[in-house]
Steps between C-alpha positions, in 0.01 A plus 500: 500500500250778368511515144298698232509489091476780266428277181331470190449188239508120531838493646401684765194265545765218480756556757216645748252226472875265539572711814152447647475142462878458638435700796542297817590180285893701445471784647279745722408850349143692543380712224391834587428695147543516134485773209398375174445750205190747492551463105361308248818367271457331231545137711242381723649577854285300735765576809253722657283149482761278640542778813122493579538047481724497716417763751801744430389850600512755181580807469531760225890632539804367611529785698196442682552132539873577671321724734194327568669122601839603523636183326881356583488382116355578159545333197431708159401246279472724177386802695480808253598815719860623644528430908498849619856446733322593804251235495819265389664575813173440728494150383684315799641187299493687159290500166644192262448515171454309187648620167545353212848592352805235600706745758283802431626548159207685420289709721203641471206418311506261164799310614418178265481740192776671584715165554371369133613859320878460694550141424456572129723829535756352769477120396444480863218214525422464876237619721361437810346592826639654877357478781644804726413753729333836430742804582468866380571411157305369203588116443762497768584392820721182652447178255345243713521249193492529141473253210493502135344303172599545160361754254363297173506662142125445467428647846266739582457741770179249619681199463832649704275644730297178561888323593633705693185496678551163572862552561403734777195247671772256550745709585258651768448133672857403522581846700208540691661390799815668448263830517 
């Protein structure tokens, strides 16, 4: 299996650095490119670093990278842009995503904030992560799984973001295989 990241931040660094040192131990997969952002955010994205350690070929669009090694898998680990549908559809097994909103409550950007603001409106104190495939639309696209953690009082949209982080690293392991 040929598969590719588009990814930013230490999740990203996370699950590929798990992938690596799993391959041929659980399963078989060659890596054959990454994107990682061109941008300086106000993090310290060293995925760009973990590429070059461990050999994965860079490139500087998703676009590019989909043309250039014609995965048959990517994995957007916090990737920043919209999928152009075209490039969607090129990608043999699919693009998978990670997003952090139980079920795709909430797409788009700011998810975490937005799930703090609507459990204080709502009284609806769950959020979460999903794991699903990229289609044409934002945040969308058939559930692959999805899990949830509650919303605290005293929560912020770091400290809810740092959860369902973890929510979605573990949730990433136990379907790996299923993907």
């Amino acid at each position: 299996m040929r598969i590719a990241f588009a990814a930013s931040r230490d999740i990203s660094i996370h699950l590929i650095e798990w992938i690596y040192h799993n391959n041929n131990k659980k399963f078989v997969v060659e890596f054959v490119g990454g994107v990682s952002p061109g941008y300086k955010g106000w993090w310290d994205d060293k995925v760009k670093d973990t590429y070059d350690k461990l050999e994965i070929p860079t490139y500087s669009t998703i676009e590019e990278m989909i043309d250039n090694c014609q995965p048959d898998i990517v994995f957007s680990f916090n990737y920043w842009k919209i999928i152009p549908e075209e490039y969607i559809s090129k990608v043999k097994n699919g693009i998978i995503n990670i997003h952090h909103s139980y079920k795709l409550r909430f797409r788009g950007r700011y998810s975490t904030s937005w799930a703090i603001i609507h459990a204080r409106r709502d009284n609806n104190w769950w959020h979460g992560s999903t794991i699903h495939y990229i289609d044409s639309k934002l945040d969308n696209g058939t559930i692959i799984a999805t899990d949830r953690c509650k919303i605290y009082e005293e929560d912020t949209a770091e400290t809810l973001f740092s959860r369902v982080e973890n929510l979605a690293v573990k949730m990433f392991k136990n379907n790996f295989n299923k993907i």
